[in-house]
C-alpha positions as CSV (number, residue, x, y, z in Angstrom):
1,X,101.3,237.6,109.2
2,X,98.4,238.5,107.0
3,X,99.4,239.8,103.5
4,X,98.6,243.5,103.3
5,X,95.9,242.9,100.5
6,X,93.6,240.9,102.7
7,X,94.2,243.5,105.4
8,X,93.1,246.1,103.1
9,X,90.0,243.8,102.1
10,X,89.2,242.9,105.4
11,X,89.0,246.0,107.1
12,X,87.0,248.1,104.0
13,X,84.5,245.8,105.1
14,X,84.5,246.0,108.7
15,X,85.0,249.5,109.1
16,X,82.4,250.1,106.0
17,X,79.7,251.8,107.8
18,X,82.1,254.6,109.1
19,X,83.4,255.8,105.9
20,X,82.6,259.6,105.3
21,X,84.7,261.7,103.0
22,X,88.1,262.4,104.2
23,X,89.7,266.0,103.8
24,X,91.5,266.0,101.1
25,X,94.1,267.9,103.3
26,X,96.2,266.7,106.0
27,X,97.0,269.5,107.5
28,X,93.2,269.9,107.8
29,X,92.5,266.5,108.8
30,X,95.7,267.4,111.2
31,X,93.7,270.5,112.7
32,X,90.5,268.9,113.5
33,X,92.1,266.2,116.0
34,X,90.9,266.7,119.1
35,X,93.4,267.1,121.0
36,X,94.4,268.5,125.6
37,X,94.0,271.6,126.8
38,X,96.7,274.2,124.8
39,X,97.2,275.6,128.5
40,X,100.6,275.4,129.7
41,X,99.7,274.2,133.4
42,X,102.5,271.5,133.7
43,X,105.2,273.5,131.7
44,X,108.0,275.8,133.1
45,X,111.3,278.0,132.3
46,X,112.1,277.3,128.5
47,X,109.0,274.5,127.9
48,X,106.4,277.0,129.1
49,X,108.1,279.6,126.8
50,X,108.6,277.4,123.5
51,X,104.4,276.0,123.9
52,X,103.2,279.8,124.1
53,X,105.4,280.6,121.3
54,X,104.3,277.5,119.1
55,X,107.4,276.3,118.9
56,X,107.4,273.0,117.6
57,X,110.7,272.4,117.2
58,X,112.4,273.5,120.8
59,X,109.7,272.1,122.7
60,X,110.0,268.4,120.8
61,X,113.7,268.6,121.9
62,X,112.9,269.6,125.5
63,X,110.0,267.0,125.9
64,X,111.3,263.9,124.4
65,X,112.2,261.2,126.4
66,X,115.7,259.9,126.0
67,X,116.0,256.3,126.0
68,X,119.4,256.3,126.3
69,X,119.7,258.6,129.4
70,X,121.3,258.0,132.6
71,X,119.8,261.0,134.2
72,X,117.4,262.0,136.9
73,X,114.3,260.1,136.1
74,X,112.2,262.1,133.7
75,X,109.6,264.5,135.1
76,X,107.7,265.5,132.1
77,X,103.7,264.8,132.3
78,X,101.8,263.2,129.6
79,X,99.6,265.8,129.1
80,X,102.9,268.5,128.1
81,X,103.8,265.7,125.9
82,X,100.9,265.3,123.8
83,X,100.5,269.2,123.5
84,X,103.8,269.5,121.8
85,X,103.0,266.1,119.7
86,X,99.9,267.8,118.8
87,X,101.8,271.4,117.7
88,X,103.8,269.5,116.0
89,X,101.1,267.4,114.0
90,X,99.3,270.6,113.3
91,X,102.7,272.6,112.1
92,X,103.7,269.8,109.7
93,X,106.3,268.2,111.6
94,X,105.1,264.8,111.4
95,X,108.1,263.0,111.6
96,X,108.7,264.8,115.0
97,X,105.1,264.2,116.3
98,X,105.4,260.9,115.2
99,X,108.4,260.3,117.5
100,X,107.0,261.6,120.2
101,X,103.7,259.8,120.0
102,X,105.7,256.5,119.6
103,X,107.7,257.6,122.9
104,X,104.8,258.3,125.1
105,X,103.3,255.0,125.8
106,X,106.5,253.2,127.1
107,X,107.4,256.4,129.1
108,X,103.7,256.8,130.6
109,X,102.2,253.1,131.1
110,X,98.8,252.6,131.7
111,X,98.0,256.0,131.0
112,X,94.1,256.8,130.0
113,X,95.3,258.5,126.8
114,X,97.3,256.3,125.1
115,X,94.7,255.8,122.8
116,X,95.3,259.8,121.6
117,X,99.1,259.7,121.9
118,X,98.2,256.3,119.1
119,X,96.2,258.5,117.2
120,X,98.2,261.1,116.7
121,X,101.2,258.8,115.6
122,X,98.5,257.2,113.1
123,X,98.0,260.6,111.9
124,X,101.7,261.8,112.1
125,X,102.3,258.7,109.2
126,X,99.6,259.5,107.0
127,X,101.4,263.1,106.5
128,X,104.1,261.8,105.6
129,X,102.9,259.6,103.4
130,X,100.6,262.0,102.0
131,X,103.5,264.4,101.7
132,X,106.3,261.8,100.0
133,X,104.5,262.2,96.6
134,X,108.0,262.3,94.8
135,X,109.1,259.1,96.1
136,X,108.4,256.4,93.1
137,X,105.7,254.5,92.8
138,X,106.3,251.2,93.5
139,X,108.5,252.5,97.0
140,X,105.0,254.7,97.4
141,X,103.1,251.8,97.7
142,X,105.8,249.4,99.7
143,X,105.0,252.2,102.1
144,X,101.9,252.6,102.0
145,X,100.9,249.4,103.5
146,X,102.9,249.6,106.3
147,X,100.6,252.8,106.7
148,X,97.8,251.4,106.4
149,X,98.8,248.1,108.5
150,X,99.7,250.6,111.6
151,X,96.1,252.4,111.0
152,X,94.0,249.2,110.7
153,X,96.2,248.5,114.0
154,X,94.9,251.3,115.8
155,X,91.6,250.2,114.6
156,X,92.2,246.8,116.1
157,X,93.6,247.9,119.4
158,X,91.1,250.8,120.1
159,X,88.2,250.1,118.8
160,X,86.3,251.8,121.3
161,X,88.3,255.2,121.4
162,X,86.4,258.3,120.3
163,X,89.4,258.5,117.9
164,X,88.8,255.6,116.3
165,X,85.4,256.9,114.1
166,X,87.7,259.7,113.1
167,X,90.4,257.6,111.5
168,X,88.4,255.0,109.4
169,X,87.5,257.5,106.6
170,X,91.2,257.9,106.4
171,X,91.7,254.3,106.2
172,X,89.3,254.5,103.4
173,X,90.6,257.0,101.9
174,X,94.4,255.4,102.0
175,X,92.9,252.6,100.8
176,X,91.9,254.4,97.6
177,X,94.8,256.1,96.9
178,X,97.1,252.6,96.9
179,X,94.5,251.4,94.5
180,X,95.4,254.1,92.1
181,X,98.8,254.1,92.7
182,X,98.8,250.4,91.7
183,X,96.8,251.0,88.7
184,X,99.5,253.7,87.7
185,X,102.3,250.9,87.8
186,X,99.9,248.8,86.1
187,X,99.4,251.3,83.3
188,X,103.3,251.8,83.5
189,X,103.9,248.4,82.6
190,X,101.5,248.1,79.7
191,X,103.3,250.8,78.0
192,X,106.7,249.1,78.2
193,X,105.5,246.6,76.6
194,X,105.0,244.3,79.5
195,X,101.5,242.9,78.8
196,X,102.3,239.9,81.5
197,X,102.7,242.1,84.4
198,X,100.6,244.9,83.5
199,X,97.2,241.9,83.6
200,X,98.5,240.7,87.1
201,X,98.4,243.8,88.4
202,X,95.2,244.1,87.1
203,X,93.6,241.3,88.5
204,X,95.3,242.2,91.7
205,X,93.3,245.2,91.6
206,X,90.5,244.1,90.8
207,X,90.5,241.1,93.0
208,X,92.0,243.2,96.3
209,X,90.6,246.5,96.2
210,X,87.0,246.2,95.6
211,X,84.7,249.0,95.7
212,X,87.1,251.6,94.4
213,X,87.3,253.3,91.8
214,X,90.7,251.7,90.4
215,X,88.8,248.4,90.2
216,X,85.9,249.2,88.5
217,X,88.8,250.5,85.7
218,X,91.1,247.9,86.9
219,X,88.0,245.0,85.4
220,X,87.4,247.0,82.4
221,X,91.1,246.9,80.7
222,X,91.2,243.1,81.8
223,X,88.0,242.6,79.4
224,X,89.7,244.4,76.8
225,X,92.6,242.9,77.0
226,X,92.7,239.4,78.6
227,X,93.3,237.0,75.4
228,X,89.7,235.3,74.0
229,X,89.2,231.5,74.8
230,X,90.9,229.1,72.3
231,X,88.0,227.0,70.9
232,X,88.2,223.9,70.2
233,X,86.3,222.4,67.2
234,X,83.7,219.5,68.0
């Protein structure tokens, strides 16, 4: 398995010509997917009346699939399903429309829009990322990558989807933000005194993350502090 810093190397440059300036927002970012028809064609009974309500949460419970059931087999279209994934994405509940997203694909093989019920679960993780900024650093970043490894995935698998344009900035963006983060811990270190750690982490920067801001500051602390050359009298 490739280590995650020469995943986040490798795809900064291969996805380079698509970076634009993400929303700063993911709620925003959340708003402008793209996503079916909001109709309710396929819904009935309570569904119907939980999708015109906006209902997130009801409609999650009455849509996802149950892997565990011994029931009927299940009769719910793809299309009611990626709705209420997308209701949920735009209403914050990303750990629900993440769920769901993840649930589609083995309940609805071969379906032509896997590659949006794949985006929205990319997107559903970047919220909650995006929203764990109390979680400390070091776990920030542990998770992070795995973000950013299921995003690059996307990338990987669909590179053709109309999706895929759409999500590179925010892989750019990601990208940026772990950069600081690890600069942070990197600063953190230095200020307990430990001068070992805090120039690895540097260099790690520096060497990993090029192109971002954190590196640029990342080389200039390493000059100022890397120890001069020992020299050696002729």
């Amino acid at each position: 398995m490739d280590h995650p810093a020469r995943i986040l190397t490798r795809y900064t440059t291969r996805h380079a010509a698509m970076v634009l300036v993400a929303p700063a927002m993911l709620v925003l970012a959340a708003g402008c997917a793209t996503g079916p028809d909001t109709r309710t064609d396929g819904a009935e009974g309570p569904l119907q009346q939980a999708l015109e309500r906006e209902d997130c949460r009801e409609a999650w419970g009455l849509v996802m699939p149950d892997a565990g059931s011994t029931d009927a087999p299940d009769t719910t279209d793809m299309d009611t399903r990626l709705r209420v994934a997308h209701l949920c994405l735009q209403q914050g509940e990303f750990e629900r429309a993440r769920d769901l997203s993840d649930a589609i694909e083995p309940a609805h093989p071969g379906h032509p829009d896997l590659d949006y019920a794949a985006y929205l679960g990319a997107l559903a993780r970047l919220g909650i990322w995006n929203r764990a900024t109390a979680v400390p650093p070091r776990e920030r970043i542990r998770h992070g990558r795995e973000v950013f490894r299921h995003l690059a995935g996307f990338l990987e698998e669909h590179a053709m989807s109309r999706h895929a344009e759409s999500l590179a900035p925010r892989l750019a963006r990601l990208r940026e933000d772990l950069a600081d983060i690890e600069l942070q811990v990197a600063g953190a270190a230095a200020e307990d005194g430990q001068e070992d750690e805090a120039r690895a982490r540097l260099r790690y920067i520096r060497d990993h993350f090029p192109g971002t801001t954190a590196a640029r500051t990342a080389a200039e602390r390493l000059e100022n502090t890397e120890p001069a050359p020992v020299q050696t009298p002729n």
